[in-house]
KOLDRENVEX-422117 format. One record per residue (C-alpha): residue number from 0; x, y, z; residue in one letter. Coordinates in nm, 4 decimals, decimal comma. Example, Ala and Ser with C-alpha at 12.3 -4.5 7.8 and 13.67 -1.06 7.14 Angstrom:
2
<pt><seq>0</seq><u>1,2300</u><v>-0,4500</v><w>0,7800</w><type>a</type></pt>
<pt><seq>1</seq><u>1,3670</u><v>-0,1060</v><w>0,7140</w><type>s</type></pt>
This chain:
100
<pt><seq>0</seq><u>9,1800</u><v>8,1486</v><w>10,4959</w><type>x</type></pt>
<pt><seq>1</seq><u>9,0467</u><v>8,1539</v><w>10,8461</w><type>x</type></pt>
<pt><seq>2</seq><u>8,7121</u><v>8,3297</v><w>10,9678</w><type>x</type></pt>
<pt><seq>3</seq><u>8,7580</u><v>8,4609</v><w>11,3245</w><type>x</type></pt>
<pt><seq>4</seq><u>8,4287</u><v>8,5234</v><w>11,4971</w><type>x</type></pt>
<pt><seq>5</seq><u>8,4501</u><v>8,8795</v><w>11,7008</w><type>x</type></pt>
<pt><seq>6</seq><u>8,2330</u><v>8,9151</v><w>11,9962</w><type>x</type></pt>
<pt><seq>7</seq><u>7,9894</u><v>9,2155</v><w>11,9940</w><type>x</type></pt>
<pt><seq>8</seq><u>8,1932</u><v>9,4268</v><w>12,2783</w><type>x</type></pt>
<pt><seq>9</seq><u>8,5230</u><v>9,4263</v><w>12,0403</w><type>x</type></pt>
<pt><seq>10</seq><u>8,2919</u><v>9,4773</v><w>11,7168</w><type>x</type></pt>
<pt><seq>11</seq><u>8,3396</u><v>9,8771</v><w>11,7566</w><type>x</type></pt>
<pt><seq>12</seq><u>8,7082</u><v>9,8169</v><w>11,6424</w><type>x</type></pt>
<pt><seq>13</seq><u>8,6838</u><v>9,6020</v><w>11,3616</w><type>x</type></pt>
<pt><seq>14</seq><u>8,3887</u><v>9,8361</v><w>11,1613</w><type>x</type></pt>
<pt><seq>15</seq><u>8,0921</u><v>9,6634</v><w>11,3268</w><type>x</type></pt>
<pt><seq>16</seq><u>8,2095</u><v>9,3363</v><w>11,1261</w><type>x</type></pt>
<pt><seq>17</seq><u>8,0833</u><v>8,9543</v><w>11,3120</w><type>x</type></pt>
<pt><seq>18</seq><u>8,3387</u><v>8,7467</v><w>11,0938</w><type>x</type></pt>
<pt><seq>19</seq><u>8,6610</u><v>8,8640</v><w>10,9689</w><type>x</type></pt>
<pt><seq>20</seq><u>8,8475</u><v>8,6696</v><w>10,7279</w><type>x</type></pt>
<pt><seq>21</seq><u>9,2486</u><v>8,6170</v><w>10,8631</w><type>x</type></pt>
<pt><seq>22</seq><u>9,5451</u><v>8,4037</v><w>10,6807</w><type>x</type></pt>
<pt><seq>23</seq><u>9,7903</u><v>8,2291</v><w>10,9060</w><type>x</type></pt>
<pt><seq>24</seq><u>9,9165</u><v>7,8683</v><w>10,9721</w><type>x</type></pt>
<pt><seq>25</seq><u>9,9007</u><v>7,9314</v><w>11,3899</w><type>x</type></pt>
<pt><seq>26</seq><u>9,6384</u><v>8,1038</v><w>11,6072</w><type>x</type></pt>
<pt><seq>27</seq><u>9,8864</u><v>8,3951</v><w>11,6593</w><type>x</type></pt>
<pt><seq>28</seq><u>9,9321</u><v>8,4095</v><w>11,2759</w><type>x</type></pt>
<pt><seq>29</seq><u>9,6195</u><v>8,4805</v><w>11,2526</w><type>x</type></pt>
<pt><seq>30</seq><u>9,5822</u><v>8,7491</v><w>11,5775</w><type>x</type></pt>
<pt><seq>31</seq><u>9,8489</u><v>8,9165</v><w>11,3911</w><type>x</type></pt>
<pt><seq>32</seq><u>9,6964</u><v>8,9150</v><w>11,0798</w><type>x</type></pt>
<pt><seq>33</seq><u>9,3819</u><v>9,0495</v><w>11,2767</w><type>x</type></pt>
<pt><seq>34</seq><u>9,5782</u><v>9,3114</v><w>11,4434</w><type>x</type></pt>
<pt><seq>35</seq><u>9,7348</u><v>9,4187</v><w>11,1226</w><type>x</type></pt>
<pt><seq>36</seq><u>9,3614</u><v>9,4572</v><w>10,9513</w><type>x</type></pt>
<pt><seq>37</seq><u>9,1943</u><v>9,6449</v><w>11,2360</w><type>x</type></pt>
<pt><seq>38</seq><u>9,4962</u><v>9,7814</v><w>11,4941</w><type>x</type></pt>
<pt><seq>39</seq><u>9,2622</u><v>9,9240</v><w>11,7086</w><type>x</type></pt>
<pt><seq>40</seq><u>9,1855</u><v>9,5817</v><w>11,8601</w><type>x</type></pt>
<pt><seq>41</seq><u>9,5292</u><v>9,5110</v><w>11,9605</w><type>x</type></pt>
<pt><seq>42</seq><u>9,5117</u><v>9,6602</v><w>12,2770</w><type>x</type></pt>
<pt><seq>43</seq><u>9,2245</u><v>9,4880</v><w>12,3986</w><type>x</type></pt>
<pt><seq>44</seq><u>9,3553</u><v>9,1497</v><w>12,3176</w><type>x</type></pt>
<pt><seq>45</seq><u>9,7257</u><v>9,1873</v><w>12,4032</w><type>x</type></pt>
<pt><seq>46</seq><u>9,9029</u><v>9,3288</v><w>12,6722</w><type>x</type></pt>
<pt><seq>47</seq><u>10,1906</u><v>9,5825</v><w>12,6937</w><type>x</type></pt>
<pt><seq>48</seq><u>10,4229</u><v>9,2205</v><w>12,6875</w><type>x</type></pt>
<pt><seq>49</seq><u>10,2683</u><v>9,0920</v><w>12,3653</w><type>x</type></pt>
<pt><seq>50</seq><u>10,1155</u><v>8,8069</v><w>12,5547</w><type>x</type></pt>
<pt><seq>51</seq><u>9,7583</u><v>8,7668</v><w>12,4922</w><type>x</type></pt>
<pt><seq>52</seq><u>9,5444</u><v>8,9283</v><w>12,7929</w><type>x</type></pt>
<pt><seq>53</seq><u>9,3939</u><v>8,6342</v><w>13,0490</w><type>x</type></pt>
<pt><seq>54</seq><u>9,0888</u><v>8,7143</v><w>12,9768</w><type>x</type></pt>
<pt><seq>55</seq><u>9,0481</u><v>8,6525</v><w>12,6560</w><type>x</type></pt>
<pt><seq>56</seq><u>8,9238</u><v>8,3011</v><w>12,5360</w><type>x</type></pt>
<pt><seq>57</seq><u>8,9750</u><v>8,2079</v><w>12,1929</w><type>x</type></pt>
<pt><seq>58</seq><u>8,8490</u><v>7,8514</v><w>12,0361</w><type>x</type></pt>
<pt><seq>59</seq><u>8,9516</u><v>7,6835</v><w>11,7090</w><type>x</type></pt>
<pt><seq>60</seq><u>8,6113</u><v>7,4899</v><w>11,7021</w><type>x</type></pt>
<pt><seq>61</seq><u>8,5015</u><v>7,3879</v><w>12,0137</w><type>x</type></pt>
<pt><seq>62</seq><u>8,8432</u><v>7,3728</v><w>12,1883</w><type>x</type></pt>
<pt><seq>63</seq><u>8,9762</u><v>7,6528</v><w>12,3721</w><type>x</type></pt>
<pt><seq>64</seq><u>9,3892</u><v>7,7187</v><w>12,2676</w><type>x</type></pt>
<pt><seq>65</seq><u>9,4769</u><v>7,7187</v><w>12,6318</w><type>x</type></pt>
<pt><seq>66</seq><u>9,4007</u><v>7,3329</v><w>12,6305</w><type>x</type></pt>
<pt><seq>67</seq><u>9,5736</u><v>7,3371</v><w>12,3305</w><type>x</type></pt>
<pt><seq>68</seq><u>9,9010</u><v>7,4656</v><w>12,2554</w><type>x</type></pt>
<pt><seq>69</seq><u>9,7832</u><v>7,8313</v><w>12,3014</w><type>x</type></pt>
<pt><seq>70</seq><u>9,9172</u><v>8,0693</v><w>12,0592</w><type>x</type></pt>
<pt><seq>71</seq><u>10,1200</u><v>7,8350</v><w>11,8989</w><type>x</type></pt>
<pt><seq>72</seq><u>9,8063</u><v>7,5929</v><w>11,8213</w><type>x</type></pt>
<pt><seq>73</seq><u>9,7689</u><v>7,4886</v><w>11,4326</w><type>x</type></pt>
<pt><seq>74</seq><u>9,4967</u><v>7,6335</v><w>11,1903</w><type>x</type></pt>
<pt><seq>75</seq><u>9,3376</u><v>7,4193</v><w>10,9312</w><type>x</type></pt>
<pt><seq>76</seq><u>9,2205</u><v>7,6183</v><w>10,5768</w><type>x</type></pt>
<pt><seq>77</seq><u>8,8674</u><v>7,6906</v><w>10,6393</w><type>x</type></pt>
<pt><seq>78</seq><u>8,8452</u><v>7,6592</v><w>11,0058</w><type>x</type></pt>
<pt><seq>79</seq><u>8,6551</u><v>7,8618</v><w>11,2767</w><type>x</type></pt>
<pt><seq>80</seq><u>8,7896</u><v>8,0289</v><w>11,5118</w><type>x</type></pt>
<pt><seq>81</seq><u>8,6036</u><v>8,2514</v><w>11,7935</w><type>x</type></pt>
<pt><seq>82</seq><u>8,7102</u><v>8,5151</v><w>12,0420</w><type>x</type></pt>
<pt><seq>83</seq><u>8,5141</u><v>8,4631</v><w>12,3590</w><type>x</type></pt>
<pt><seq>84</seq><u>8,5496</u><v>8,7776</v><w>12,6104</w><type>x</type></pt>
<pt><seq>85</seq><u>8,5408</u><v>8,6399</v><w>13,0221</w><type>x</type></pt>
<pt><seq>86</seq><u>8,2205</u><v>8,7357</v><w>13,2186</w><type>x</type></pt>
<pt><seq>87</seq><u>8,3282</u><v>8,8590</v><w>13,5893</w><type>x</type></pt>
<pt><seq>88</seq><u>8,0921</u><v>8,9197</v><w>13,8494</w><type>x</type></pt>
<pt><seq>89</seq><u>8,0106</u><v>8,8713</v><w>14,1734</w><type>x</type></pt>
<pt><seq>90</seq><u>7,8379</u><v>8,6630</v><w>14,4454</w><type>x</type></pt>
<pt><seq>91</seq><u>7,4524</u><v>8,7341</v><w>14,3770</w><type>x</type></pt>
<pt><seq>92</seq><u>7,3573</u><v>8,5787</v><w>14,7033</w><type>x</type></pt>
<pt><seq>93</seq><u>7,4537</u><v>8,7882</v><w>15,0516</w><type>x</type></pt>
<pt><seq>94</seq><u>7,7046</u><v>8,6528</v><w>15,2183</w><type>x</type></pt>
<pt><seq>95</seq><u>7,5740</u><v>8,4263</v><w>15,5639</w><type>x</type></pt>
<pt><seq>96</seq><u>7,8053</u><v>8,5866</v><w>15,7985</w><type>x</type></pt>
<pt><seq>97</seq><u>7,6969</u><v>8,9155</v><w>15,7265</w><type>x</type></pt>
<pt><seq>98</seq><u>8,0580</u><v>9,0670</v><w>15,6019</w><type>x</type></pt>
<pt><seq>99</seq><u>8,0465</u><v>9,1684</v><w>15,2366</w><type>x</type></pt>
């Protein structure tokens, strides 16, 4: 078994729970097996093709799967892995030309 950490933002769809316990010998194996305990998540880490949404990092360890082999990346018994949400925002300083 796997423990995936789930950031505070997505814990209102798997019951308030940090650390959920998945099975699976690939990254996706274990999304699925995610998706299958709590299906409310599924939409907010998947899109409509299945594909898992760009802005979602997720790290076995300290490695994120896109410098990996994404999805398809290998799970060791026991290891950690952690959803990591993107932070957008802006430019905080003005820009110097006055526009924007």
């Amino acid at each position: 078994m796997t423990t995936l950490r789930i950031p505070t933002p997505l814990r209102a769809y798997t019951g308030g729970n940090a650390d959920i316990t998945v099975s699976g010998e690939k990254v996706s194996d274990a999304l699925n097996d995610l998706a299958r305990q709590y299906p409310a998540i599924k939409t907010h880490l998947f899109g409509e093709d299945g594909e898992l949404r760009p802005f979602v990092n997720l790290f076995v360890g300290e490695s994120n799967i896109r410098d990996l082999q994404g999805v398809d990346t290998p799970i060791r018994e026991g290891e950690r892995l952690m959803i990591i949400p993107s932070i957008a925002g802006g430019s905080l300083i003005p820009s110097l030309t006055g526009e924007g």
